[in-house]
C-alpha positions in Angstrom: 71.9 110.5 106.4 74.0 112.2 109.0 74.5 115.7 108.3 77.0 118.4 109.9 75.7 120.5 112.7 74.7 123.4 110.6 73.5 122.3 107.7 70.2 121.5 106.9 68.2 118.5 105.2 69.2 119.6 101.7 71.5 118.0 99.4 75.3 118.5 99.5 77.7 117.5 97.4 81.7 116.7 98.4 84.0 116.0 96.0 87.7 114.6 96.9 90.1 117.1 97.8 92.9 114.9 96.5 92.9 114.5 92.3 95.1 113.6 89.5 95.1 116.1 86.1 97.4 114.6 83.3 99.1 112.4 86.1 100.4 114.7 88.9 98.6 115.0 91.7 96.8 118.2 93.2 94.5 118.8 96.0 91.8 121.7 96.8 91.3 123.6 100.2 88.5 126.4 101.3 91.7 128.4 102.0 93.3 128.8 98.4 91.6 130.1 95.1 93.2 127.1 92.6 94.5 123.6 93.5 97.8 123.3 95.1 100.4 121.1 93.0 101.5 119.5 91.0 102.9 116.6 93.1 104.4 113.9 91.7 102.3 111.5 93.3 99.0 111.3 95.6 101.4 109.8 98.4 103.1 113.2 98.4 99.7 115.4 97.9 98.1 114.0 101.1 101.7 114.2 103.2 101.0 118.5 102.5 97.3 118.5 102.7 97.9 116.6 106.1 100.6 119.3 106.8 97.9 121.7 106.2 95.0 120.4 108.1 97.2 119.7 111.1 98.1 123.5 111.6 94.4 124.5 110.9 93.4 122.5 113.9 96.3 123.6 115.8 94.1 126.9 115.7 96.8 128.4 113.0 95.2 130.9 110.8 95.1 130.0 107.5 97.0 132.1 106.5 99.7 130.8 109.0 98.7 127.5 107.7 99.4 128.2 103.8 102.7 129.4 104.6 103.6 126.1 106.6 102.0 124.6 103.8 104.1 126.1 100.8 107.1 125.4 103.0 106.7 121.8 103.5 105.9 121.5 99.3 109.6 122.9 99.2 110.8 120.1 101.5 109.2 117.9 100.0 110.2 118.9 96.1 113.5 118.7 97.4 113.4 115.4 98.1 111.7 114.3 95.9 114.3 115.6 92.9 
């Protein structure tokens, strides 16, 4: 098993980041206490996680990141509804 640089042989578990609860759609991030959603559909969750992960490795901080983030979700409600 290939492990990431700095962590050891013991086992880790990942969970998806992208989940459905009653059907609308969420995802979870290191950066925020409680799931970000609810989206109407898993398209539209992974379209703002991939907002999200995009600034963080366009060295944005994360808290530069969550505003972009919560920003986009309001573009996106829009047209959505």
């Amino acid at each position: 098993m290939v492990h990431r640089s700095n962590e050891g042989e013991s086992v880790h578990f990942r969970s998806q980041r992208v989940f459905a609860v009653n059907d609308q759609w969420f995802f979870q991030v290191r950066e925020t206490p409680n799931p970000v959603g609810p989206f109407p559909s898993r398209d539209k969750a992974e379209e703002v996680l991939a907002v999200f992960v995009d600034d963080i490795k366009s060295n944005l901080t994360p808290e530069q990141a969550l505003l972009h983030m919560r920003l986009a979700i309001d573009t996106f409600a829009e047209d959505d509804f």
